[in-house]
ZAMARGU-4260 file (C-alpha; in steps of 0.2 Angstrom, whole numbers, plus 5000, padded with zeros to 4 digits):
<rodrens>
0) 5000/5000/5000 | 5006/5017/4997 | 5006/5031/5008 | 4995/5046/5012 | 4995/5063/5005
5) 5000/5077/5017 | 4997/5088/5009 | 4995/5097/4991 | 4993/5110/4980 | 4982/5111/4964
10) 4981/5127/4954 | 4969/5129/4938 | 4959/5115/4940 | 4942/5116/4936 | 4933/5128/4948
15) 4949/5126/4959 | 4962/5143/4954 | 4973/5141/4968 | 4975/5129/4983 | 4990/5133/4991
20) 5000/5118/5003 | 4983/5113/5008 | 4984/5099/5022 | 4976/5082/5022 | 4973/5072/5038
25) 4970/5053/5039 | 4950/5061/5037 | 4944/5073/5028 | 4924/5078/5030 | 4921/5092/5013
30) 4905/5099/5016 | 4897/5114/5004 | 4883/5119/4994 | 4881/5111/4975 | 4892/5119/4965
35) 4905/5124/4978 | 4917/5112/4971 | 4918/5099/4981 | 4916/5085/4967 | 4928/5096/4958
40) 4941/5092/4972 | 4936/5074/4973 | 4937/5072/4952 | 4957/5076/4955 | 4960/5059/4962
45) 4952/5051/4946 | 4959/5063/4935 | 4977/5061/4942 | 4975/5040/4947 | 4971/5042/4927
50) 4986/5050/4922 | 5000/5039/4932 | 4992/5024/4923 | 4993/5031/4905 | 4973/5036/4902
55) 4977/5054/4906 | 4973/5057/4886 | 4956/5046/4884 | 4950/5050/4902 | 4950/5069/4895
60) 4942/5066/4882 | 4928/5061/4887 | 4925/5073/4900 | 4925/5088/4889 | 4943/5088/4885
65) 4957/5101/4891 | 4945/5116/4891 | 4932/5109/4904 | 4948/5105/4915 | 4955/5123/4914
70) 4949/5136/4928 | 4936/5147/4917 | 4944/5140/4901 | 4958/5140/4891 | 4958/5161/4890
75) 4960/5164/4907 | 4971/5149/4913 | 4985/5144/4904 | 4993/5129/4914 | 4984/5115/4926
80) 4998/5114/4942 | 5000/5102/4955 | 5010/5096/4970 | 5005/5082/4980 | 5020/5079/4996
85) 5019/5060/5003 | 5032/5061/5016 | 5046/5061/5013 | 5041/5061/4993 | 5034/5070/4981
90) 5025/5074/4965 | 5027/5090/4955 | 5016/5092/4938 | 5012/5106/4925 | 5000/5103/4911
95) 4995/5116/4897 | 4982/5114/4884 | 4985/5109/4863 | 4975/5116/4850 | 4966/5100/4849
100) 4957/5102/4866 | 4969/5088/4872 | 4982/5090/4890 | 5003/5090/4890 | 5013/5089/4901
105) 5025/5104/4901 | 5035/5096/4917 | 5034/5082/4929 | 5045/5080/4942 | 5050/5069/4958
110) 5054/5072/4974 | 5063/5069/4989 | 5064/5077/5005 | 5082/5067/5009 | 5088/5060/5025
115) 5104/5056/5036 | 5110/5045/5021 | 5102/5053/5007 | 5103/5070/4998 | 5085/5079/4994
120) 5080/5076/4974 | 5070/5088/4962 | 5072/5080/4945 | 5064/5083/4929 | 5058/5066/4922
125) 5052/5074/4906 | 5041/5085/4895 | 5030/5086/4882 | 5024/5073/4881 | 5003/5066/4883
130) 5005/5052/4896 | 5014/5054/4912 | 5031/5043/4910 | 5029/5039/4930 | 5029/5023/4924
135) 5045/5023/4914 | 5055/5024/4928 | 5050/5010/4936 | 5059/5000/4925 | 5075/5003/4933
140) 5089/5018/4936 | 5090/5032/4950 | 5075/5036/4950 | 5064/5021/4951 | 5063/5021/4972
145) 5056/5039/4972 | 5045/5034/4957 | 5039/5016/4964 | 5034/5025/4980 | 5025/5041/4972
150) 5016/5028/4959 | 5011/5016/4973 | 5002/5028/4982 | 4994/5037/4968 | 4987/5020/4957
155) 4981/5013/4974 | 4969/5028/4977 | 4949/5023/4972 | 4935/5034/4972 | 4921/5026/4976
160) 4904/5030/4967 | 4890/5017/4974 | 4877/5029/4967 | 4870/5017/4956 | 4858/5004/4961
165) 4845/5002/4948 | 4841/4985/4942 | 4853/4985/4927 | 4870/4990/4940 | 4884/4980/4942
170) 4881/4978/4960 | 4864/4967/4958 | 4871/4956/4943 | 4879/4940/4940 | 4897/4941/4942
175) 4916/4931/4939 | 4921/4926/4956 | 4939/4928/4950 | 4936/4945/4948 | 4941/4948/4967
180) 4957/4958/4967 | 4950/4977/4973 | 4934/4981/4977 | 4930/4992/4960 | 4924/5011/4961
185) 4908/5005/4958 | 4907/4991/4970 | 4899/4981/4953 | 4910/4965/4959 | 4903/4966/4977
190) 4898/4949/4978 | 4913/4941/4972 | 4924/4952/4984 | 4914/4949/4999 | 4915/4929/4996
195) 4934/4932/4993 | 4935/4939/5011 | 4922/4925/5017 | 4934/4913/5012 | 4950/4923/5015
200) 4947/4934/5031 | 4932/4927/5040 | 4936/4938/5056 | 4933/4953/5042 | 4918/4947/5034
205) 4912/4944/5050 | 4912/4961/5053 | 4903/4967/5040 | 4890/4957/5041 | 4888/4961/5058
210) 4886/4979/5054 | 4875/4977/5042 | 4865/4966/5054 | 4863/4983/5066 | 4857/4994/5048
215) 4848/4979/5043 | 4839/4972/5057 | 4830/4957/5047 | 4847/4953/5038 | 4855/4936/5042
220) 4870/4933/5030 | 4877/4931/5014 | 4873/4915/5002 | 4887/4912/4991 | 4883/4898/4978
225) 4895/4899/4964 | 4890/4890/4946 | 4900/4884/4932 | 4897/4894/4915 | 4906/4896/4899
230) 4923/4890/4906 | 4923/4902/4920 | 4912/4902/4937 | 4898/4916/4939 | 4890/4920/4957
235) 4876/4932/4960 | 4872/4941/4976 | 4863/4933/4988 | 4855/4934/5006 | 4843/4927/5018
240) 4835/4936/5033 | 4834/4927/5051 | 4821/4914/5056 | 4824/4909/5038 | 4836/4899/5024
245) 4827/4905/5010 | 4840/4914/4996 | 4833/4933/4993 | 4841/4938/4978 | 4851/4956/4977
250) 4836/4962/4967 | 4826/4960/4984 | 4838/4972/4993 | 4832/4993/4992 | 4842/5004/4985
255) 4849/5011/5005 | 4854/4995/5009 | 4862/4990/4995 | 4875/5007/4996 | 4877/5003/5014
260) 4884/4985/5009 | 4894/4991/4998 | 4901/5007/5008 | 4905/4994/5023 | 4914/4982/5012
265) 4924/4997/5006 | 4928/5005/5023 | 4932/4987/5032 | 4943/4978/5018 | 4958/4973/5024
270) 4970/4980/5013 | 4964/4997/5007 | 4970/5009/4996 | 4983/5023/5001 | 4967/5037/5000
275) 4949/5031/5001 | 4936/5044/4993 | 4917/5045/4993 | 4906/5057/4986 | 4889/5060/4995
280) 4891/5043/5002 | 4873/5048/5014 | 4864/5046/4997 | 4845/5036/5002 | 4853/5031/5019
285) 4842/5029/5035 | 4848/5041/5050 | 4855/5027/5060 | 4864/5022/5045 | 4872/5038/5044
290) 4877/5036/5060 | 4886/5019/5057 | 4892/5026/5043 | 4903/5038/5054 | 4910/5024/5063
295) 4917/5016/5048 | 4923/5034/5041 | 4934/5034/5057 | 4938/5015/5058 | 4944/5017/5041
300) 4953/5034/5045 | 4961/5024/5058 | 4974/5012/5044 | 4972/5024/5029 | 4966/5042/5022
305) 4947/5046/5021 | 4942/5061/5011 | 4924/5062/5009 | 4910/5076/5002 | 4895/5076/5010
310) 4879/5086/5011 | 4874/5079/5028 | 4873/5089/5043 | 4868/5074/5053 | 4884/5065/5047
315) 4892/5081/5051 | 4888/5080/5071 | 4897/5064/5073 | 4914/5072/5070 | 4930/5084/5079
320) 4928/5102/5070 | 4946/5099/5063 | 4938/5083/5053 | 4929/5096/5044 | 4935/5106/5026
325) 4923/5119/5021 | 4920/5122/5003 | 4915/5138/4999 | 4912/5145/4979 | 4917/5163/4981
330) 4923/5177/4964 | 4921/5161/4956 | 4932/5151/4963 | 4931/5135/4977 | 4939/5139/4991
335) 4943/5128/5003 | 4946/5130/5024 | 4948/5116/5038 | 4939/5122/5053 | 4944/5125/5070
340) 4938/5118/5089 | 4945/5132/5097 | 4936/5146/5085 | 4920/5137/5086 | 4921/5135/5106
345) 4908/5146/5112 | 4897/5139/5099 | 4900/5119/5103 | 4893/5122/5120 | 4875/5124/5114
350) 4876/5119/5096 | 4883/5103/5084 | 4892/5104/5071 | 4877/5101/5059 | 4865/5113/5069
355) 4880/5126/5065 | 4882/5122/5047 | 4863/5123/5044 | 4865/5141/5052 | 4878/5146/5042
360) 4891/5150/5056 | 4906/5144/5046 | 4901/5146/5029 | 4897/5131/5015 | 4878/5137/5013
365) 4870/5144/4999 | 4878/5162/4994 | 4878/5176/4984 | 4897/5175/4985
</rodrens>
């Protein structure tokens, strides 16, 4: 697993002009009103995950292409910059627009902060060029260890998007049980992954069946029953209720419950990525849910870095003030501020932190801003 971000920089970037050395915790609560930018933030994981794996160009392309990435378009932003520090190494990136809407890399670099033993590095690994070389040096020379450890950490990061439950989605469909490595993005290989853990880490799937047993009072358990088909073996999700053996099938399941699977499988995998994301992960869950929810956000924190977006005050109330980054849209442009216990102390004694949010104490409501 790679490491966690502590902080970064990102300049140019959709509705984000200029974040400056902003730091990350192990969780990270963005609350703000649609449009504030929030998704914008969280989109720069995809877009950057994309780019260290050689889709940067593609990925582009189909969301609107280098304009819809610049910061009010090409005209008034010129280059896309990043810095992303994972102690004690770092990524450096400047990207500028062609005239055929596509992204290049003007430079992108590798750091290190050096040690006792080891000088500091800044070096150039190229530019010019559509797809980030990151890859390249982990082929060998002096800069694959700075490399393998910047790469690691960023193609490890998922975004997770378990937004869709309609009948046709992944998630209530038959699936390869081979197909078990990651949980995906969009959870659609839930069932194989969950009897992966069934038969790998029992004492894990234990609990996350038992807290979904506490969401889901009539839940019992899973039923795995793999089949032979075409050469491969298929399985299909499952699950029975108590007092009962009878096989409901995932189609059986609303839509709350099935996210709340699927969000508690991503929180409590064993081995999870360096930086989990969720985007509106309260979406068609119960209050007590929510509440769980919050439990798993800080188990999770606990072994890995949560950075979540979130329209919840009741999820809000659950969490220190420092958890919490505000997103404001303002001239334009997201703004984003961590808050502090100790500005909000005369408030916290007769207040949560939702109750604040929902009277715009510290910002993230709708403005005229």
């Amino acid at each position: 697993m790679g490491q966690q971000i502590d902080k970064i920089t990102l300049k140019g970037f959709k509705s984000i002009r200029d974040l400056e050395d902003f730091p990350l915790r192990n969780l990270n609560i963005l609350i703000g009103a649609n449009g504030a930018g929030k998704s914008n933030f969280v989109s720069f994981f995809t877009f950057l995950r994309e780019a260290v794996e050689d889709r940067l160009s593609l990925f582009v392309a189909k969301k609107g292409g280098a304009d819809a990435h610049l910061f009010l378009g090409p005209k008034i932003t010129s280059q896309i910059k990043a810095y992303l520090h994972f102690s004690p190494n770092g990524y450096d990136i400047s990207l500028e627009p062609t005239s055929n809407n596509s992204l290049v890399f003007v430079d992108e670099r590798i750091c290190f902060d050096g040690s006792q033993n080891r000088r500091s590095v800044d070096r150039s690994i190229g530019g010019g060029h559509s797809e980030s070389k990151l890859k390249e040096q982990l082929k060998g020379g002096k800069n694959k260890a700075i490399s393998e450890y910047i790469y690691d950490s960023i193609s490890s990061w998922i975004v997770y998007h378990v937004h869709d439950t309609s009948d046709t989605s992944a998630m209530r469909r038959t699936g390869s049980v081979r197909d078990n490595e990651y949980l995906r993005a969009d959870a659609g290989n839930l069932v194989a992954f969950l009897f992966m853990l069934y038969e790998r880490h029992p004492n894990i799937y234990e609990k996350i069946r038992d807290t979904i047993r506490l969401a889901t009072p009539f839940f019992d358990d899973f039923k795995f029953r793999p089949k032979p088909s075409n050469g491969d073996t298929e399985l299909q999700l499952e699950w029975t209720q108590k007092d009962s053996d009878y096989p409901f099938l995932a189609s059986q399941l609303s839509d709350g419950t099935l996210r709340f699977i699927a969000l508690t499988t991503a929180l409590l995998q064993p081995n999870p990525p360096a930086t989990i994301l969720l985007d509106e992960p309260e979406l068609g869950l119960h209050p007590y849910a929510l509440n769980l929810l919050a439990g798993l956000l800080k188990k999770a924190a606990a072994k890995t870095q949560v950075i979540v977006s979130t329209q919840s005050a009741s999820l809000l109330d659950n969490f220190e003030a420092e958890d919490i980054v505000v997103v404001e849209r303002k001239e334009g442009e997201s703004r984003l501020e961590r808050l502090s216990s100790a500005g909000l102390q005369e408030w916290l004694k007769d207040y949560s932190l939702g109750e604040l949010w929902q009277k715009n104490v510290f910002g993230g409501r709708p403005s005229d801003g």
